[in-house]
FIKOLZA-1660 file (N, C-alpha, C; in steps of 0.1 Angstrom, whole numbers, plus 5000, padded with zeros to 4 digits):
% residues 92
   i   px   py   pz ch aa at
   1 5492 7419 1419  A  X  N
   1 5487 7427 1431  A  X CA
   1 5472 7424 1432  A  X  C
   2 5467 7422 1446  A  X  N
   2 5451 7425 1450  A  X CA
   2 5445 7435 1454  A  X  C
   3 5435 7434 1456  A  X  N
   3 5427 7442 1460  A  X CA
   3 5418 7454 1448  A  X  C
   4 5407 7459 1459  A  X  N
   4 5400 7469 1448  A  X CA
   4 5406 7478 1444  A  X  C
   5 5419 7483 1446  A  X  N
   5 5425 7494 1438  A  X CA
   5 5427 7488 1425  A  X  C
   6 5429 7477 1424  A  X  N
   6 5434 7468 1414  A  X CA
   6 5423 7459 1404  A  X  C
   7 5414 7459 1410  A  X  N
   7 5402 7453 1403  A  X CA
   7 5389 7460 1404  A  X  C
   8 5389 7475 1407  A  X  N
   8 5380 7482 1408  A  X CA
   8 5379 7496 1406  A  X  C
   9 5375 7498 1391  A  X  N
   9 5376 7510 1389  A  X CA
   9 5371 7524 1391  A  X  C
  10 5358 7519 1403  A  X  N
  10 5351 7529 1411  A  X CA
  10 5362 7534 1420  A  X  C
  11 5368 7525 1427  A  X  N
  11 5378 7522 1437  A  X CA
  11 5389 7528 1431  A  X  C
  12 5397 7526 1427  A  X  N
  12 5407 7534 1417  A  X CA
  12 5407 7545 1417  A  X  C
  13 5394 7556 1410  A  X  N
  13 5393 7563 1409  A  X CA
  13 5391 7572 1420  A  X  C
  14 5389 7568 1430  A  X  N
  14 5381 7571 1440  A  X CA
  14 5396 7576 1455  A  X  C
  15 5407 7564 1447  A  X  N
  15 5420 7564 1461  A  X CA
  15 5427 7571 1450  A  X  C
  16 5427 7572 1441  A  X  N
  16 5438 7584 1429  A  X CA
  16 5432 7599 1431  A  X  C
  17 5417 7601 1436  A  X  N
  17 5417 7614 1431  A  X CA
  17 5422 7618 1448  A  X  C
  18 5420 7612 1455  A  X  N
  18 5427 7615 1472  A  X CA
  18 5443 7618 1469  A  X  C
  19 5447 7607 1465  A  X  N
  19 5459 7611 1458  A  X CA
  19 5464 7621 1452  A  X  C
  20 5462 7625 1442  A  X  N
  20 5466 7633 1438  A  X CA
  20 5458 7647 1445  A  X  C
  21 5449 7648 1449  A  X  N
  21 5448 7662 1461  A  X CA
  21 5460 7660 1471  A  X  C
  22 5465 7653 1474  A  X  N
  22 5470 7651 1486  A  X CA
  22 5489 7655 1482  A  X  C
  23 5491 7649 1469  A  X  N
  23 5501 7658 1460  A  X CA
  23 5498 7670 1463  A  X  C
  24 5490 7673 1452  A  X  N
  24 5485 7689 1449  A  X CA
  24 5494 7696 1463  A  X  C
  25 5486 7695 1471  A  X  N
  25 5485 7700 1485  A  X CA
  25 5500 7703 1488  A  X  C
  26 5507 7690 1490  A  X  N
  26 5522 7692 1495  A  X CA
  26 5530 7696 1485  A  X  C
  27 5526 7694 1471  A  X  N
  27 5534 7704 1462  A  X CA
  27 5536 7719 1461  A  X  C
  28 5521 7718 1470  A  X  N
  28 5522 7734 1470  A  X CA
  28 5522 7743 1481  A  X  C
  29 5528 7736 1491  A  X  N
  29 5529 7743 1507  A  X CA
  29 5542 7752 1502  A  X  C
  30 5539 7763 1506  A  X  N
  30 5545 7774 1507  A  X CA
  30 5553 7781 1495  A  X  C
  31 5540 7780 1481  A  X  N
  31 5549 7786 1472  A  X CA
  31 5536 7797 1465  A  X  C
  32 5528 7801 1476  A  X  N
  32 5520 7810 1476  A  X CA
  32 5509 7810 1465  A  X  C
  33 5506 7800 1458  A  X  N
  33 5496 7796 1447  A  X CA
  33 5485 7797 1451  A  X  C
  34 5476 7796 1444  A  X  N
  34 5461 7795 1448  A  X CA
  34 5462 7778 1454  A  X  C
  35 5468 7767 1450  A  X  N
  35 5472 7758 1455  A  X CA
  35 5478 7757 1468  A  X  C
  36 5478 7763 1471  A  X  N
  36 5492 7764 1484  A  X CA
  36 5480 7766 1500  A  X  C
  37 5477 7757 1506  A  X  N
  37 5467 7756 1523  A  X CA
  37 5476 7767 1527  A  X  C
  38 5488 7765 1527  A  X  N
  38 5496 7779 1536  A  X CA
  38 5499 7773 1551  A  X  C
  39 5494 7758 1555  A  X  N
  39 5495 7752 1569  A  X CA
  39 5496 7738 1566  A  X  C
  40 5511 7740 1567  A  X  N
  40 5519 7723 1569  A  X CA
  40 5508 7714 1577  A  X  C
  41 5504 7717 1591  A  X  N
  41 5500 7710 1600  A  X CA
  41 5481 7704 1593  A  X  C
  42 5475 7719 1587  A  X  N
  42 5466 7713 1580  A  X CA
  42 5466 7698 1571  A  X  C
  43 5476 7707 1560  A  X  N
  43 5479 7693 1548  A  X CA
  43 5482 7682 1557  A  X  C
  44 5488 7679 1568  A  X  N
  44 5491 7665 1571  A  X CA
  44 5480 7660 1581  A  X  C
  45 5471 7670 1587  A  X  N
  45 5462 7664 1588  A  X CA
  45 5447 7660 1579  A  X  C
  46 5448 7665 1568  A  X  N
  46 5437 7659 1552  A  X CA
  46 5446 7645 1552  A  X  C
  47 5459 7648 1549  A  X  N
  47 5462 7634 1546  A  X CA
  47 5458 7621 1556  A  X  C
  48 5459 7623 1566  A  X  N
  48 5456 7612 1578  A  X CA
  48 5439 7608 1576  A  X  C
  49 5433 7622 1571  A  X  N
  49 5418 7617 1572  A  X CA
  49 5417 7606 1560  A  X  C
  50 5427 7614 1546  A  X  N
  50 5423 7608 1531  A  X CA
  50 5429 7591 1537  A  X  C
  51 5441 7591 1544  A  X  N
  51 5443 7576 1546  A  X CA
  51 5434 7567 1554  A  X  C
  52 5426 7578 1559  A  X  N
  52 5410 7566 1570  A  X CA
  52 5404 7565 1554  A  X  C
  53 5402 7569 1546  A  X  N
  53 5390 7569 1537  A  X CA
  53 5398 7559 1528  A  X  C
  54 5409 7558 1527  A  X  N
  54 5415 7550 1518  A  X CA
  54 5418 7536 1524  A  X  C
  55 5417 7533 1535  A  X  N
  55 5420 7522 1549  A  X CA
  55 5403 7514 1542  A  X  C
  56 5393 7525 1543  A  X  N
  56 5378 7518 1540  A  X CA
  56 5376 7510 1529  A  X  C
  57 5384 7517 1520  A  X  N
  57 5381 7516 1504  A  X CA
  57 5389 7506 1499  A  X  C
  58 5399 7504 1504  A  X  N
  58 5409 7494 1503  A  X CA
  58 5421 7493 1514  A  X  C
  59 5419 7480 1519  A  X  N
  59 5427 7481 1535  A  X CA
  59 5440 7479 1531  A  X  C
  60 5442 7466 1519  A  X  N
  60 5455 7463 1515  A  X CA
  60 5464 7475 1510  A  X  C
  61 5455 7480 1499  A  X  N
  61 5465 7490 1495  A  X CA
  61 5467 7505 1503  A  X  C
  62 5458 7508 1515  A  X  N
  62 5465 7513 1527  A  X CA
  62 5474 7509 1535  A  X  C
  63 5476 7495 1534  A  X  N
  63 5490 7488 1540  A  X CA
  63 5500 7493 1532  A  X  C
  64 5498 7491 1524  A  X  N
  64 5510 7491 1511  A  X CA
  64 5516 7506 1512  A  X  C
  65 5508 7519 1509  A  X  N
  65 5514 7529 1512  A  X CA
  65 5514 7539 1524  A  X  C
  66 5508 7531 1535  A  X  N
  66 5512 7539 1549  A  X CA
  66 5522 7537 1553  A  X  C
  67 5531 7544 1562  A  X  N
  67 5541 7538 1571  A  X CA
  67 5533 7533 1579  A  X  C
  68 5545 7529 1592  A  X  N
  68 5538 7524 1605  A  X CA
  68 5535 7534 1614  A  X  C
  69 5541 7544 1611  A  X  N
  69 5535 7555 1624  A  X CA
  69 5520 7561 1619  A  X  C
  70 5521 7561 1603  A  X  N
  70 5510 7565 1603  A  X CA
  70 5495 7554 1600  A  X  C
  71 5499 7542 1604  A  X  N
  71 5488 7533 1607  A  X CA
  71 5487 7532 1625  A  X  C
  72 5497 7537 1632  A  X  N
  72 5492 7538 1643  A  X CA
  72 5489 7551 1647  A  X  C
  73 5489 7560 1637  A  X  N
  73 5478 7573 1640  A  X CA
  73 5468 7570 1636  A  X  C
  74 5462 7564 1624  A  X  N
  74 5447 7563 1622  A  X CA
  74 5445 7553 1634  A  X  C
  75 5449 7542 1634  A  X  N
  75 5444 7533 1646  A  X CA
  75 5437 7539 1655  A  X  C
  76 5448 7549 1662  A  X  N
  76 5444 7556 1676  A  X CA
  76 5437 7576 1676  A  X  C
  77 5433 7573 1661  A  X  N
  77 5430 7588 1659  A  X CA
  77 5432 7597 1661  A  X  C
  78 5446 7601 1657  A  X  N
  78 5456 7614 1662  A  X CA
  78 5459 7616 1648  A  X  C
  79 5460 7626 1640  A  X  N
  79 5457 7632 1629  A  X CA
  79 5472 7643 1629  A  X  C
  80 5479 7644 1638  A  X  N
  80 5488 7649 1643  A  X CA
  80 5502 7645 1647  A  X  C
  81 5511 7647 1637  A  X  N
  81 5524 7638 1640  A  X CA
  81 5528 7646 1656  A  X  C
  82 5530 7657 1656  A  X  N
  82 5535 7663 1667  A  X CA
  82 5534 7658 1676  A  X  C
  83 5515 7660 1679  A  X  N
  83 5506 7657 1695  A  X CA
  83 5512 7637 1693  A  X  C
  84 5509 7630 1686  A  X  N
  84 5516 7619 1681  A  X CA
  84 5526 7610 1690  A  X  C
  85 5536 7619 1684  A  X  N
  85 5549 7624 1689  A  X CA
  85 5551 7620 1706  A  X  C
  86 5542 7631 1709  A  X  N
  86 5543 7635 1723  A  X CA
  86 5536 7623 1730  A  X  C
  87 5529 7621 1728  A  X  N
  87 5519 7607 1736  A  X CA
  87 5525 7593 1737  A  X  C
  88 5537 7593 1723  A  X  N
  88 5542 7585 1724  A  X CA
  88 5554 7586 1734  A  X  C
  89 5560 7599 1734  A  X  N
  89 5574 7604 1744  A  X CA
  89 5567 7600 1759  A  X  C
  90 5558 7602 1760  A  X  N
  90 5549 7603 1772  A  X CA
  90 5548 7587 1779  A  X  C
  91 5547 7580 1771  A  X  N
  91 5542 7566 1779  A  X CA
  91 5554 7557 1776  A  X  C
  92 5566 7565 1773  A  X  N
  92 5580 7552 1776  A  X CA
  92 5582 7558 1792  A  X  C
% end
């Protein structure tokens, strides 16, 4: 495998700790912990931001674990599957 996830341990450290907040987070929607945002629509929009920051840090290994819908939400900066959704229903 390439890239700086892989040969960079600033880098590494840096797309794992996103990671695992980004765990945390959806582990803990809705089981009332101090862990728990309490807002699905929140957590999924951290994660869209954590995958622009991870797209910077390393593009390959943002290929590698995004889908495609969610590389054409960072593309077009919609942070929002729903609104997303709808834009896309909208222009077939």
């Amino acid at each position: 495998m390439e890239g700086k996830y892989y040969t960079d341990p600033k880098t590494r450290k840096a797309i794992d700790s996103l990671l695992q907040m980004n765990a945390a987070i959806q582990a803990n929607i809705g089981t009332n912990s101090k862990l728990d945002i309490k807002n699905p629509t929140a957590a999924e929009q951290l994660w869209h931001q954590w995958l622009v920051e991870i797209k910077v840090l390393d593009p390959g290994f943002y290929n590698d674990i995004s889908t495609t819908e969610e590389k054409e939400m960072v593309t077009k900066k919609i942070y929002s599957k729903q609104r997303f959704r709808e834009q896309q229903a909208e222009s077939v």
